[in-house]
N, C-alpha and C positions, 0 to 999 in steps of 0.2 A: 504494500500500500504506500503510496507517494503523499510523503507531508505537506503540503501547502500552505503558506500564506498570501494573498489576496489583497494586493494595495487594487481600493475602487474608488467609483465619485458614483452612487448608486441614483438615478441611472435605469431605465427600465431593460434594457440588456441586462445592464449587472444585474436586475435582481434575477434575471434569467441564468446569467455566471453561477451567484450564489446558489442557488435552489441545484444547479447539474452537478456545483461540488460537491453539497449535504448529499446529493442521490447516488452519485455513482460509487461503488464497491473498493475503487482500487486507489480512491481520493480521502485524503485524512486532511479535513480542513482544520486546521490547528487556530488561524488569525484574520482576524481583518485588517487591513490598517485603511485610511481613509485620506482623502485629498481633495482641493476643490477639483473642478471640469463642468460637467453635465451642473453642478448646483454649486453653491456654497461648501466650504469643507467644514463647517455645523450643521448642517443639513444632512451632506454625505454622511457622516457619522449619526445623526437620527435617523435613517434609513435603515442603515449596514445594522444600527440595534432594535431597529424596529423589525427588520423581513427575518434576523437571525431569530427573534423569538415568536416569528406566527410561524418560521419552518420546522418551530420545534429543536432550536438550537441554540437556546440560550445559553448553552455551555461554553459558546463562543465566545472570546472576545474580542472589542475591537480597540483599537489606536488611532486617533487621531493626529491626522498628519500636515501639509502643508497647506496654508490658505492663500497664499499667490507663487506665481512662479519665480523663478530663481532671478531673474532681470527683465526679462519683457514688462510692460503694463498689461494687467492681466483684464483677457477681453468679456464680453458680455456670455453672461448663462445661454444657454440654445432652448432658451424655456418653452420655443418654437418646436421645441424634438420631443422635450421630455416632461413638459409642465413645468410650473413654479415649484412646485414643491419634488422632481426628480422622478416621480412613480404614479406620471400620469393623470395626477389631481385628485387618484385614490388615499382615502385615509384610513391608514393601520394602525392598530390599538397601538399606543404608546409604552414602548418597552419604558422599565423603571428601572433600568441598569443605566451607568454610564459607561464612559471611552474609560481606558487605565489610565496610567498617571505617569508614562511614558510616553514620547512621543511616536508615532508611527515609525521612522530614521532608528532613534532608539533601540524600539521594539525588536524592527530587523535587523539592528548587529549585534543585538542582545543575543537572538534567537539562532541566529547564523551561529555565535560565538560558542553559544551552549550545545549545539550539535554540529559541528561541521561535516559537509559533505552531506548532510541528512535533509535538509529543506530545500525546497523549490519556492520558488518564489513567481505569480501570475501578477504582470502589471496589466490593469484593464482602464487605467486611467492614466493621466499627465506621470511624468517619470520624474515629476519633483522629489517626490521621498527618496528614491534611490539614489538620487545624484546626493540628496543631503547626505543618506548613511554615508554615501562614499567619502566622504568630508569626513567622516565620525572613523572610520576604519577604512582606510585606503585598500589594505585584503582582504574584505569582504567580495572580489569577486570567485575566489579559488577556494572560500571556503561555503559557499551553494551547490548544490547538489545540481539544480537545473535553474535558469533562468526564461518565463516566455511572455512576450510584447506581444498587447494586439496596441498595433497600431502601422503606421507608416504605410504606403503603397508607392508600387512602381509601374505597373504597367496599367491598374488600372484606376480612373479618372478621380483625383481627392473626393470628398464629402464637405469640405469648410472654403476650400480653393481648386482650381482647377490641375494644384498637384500635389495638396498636403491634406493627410488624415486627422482628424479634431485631436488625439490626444497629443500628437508629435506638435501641431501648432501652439496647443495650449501654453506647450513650455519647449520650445526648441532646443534652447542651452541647456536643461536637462536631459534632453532624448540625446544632443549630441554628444557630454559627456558620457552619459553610458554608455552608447555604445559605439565607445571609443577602449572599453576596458577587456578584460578577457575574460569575458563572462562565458559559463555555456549553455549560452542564450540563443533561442528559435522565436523569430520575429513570423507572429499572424497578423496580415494586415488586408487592406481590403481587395487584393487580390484573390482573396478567399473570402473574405466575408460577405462579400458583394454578393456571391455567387450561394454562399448557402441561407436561402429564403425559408421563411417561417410562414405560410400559407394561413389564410385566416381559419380554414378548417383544421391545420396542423395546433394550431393551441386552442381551441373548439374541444380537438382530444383531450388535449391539458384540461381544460375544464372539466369534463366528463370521466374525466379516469385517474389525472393528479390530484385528486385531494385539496387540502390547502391551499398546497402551494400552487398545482394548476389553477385554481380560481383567480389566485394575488397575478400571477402572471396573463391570465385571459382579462382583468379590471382594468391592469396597469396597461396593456399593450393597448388598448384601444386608442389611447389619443396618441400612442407611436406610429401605430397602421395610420391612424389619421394620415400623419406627416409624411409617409413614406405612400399615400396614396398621390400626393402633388410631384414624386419623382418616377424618373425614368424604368422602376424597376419591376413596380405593377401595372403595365398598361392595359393589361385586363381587368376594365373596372368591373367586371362581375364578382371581384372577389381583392380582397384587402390582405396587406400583409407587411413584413417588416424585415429587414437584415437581419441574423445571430451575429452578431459583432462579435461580444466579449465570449461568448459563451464556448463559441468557435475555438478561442485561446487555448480553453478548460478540454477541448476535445482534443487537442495535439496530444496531452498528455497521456492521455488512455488510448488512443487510435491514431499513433505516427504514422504506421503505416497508409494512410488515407489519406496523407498530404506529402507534397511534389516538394523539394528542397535546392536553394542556390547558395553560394556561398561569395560572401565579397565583403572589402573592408566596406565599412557602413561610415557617411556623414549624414547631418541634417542640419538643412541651410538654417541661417537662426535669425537674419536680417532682409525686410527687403520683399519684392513680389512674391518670391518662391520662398518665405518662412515658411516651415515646417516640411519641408519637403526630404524625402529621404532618397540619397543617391548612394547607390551601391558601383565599386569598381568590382565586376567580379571576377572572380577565380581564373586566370586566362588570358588576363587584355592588362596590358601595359601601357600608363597614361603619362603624360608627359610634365601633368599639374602635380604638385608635392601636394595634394591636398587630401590623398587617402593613403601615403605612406606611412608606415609606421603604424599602422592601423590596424589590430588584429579581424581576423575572418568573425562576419556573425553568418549564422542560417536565416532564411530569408525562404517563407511560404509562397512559392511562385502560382501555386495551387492547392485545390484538393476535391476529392471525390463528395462533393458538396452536398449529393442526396444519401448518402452513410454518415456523414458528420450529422447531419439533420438527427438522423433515425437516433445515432447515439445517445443524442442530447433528450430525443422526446421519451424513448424507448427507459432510461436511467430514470426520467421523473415516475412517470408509468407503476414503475416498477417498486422506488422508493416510496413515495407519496400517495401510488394509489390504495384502495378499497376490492372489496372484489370484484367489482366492476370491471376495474383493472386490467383481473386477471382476462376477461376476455374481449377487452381491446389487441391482446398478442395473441 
């Protein structure tokens, strides 16, 4: 079973992240830690303790972590994607726990430090925290077990700009620090995510056979299908739906083999039209600009078998969350 911690900005994906981590068998979700993005980072952290106690996972806890980015001015919520309040304008009982009394940076060099080699670590948000821990323990990259980003794209079209992905925008000089280090880190970004669709009928099931947590995820996603019915990805308006972004992340872990891999030093431009953009020199091709020397290789998701990533993700809740109902949705 693969330990994880979970830096998010919750986010109606993330709470779709969360929910696949509590489900699936081979995932030991140990932490949250929390950051702004999609909301406020008080916000994110009332989410991340609010969905961990309707999942039935109050054993969780969470950390909060950075509330602007590292140097940019930090830009406007996408309250447009995700509502005011992160989870779609749905209201969840109020957990009565707080964040710990570490900071998220903290939490992960603590946790890195007390097990080395034993944690993975899922960024599904701005990569503020990690760039902090790196400040806090310069080796904390060689002492993670696995490191994976969703965020960045390369071939296909941004979501915030026409070449950068919201979490790599949100904080570029953090995305560029990282992964500038030697982590062993596998970047999901929306050259995959684009590509695995959540059909309005496919969380319909979620409703009908996840339990809880299928409901919280069928409330929350409606004003996401909303947004994602004004883009290019459902022009079949007979039917409403949304990208698995983060969730996507959470599925590398348990189904590698199901995603297409490249390798190349990695920048992200951090100034300028193209901020947030991620340029890979890969594996092969020799450039003449010093601007990706000295750079170690990251992996980089050029793909994946997009209708099995799907099933993973729905197949795990089903299974965890459902009733007997459940049992004869498979």
């Amino acid at each position: 079973m693969e330990k994880i911690v979970i830096d998010t900005d919750p986010g109606c994906d993330d709470a779709m992240a969360i929910a696949f981590a509590l489900a699936h068998p081979d995932l030991d979700l140990i932490a949250l830690t929390t950051v702004f993005g999609n909301v406020r980072v008080s916000q994110a952290t009332r989410n991340a303790l609010d969905l961990l106690d309707a999942y039935g996972a109050a054993h969780v806890p969470v950390y909060q972590g950075a509330a602007v980015p590292l140097i940019k001015p930090p830009g406007p919520y996408p309250t447009f994607v995700h509502g005011e309040n992160g989870l779609g304008e749905i209201q969840l009982p109020q957990s009565k726990r707080s964040a710990g009394n570490v900071s998220a940076a903290e939490y992960i060099v603590r946790q890195a430090n007390k097990e080395p080699g034993g944690i993975s670590v899922v960024m599904i948000g701005p990569l503020t925290n990690l760039a902090l821990a790196l400040r806090l323990d310069p080796d904390l990259p060689e002492k993670l077990k696995g490191l994976v980003i969703m965020g960045g794209t390369m071939n296909e079209s941004g979501n915030v700009s026409p070449v950068a992905e919201a979490n790599f925008l949100a904080d570029p000089h953090a995305a560029d620090i990282v992964l500038g280090q030697r982590w062993p880190v596998v970047i999901v970004g929306l050259d995959v995510t684009h590509h695995v669709l959540l059909a309005e009928t496919d969380i319909r099931k979620l409703l009908d056979f996840a339990g809880e947590a299928g409901r919280i995820i069928w409330e929350s996603s409606q004003f996401y299908m909303d947004f994602y019915s004004t883009t290019p990805f459902f022009t079949d308006k007979s039917e409403r739906g949304c990208c698995m972004h983060d969730a996507s992340a959470l599925a590398y872990l348990v189904a590698k083999e199901r995603f297409q891999l490249c390798r190349g030093a990695a920048r992200v431009v951090t100034e300028g039209v193209a901020a947030g953009q991620l340029t890979l020199a890969r594996e092969g091709f020799n450039y003449p600009l010093p601007h990706w020397q000295n750079r170690p290789p990251v992996n980089y998701c050029l793909s994946a078998n997009a209708a099995s990533v799907k099933q993973v993700f729905i197949d795990s809740l089903i299974r965890s969350f459902g009733n007997n109902k459940g049992n004869d949705a498979e």
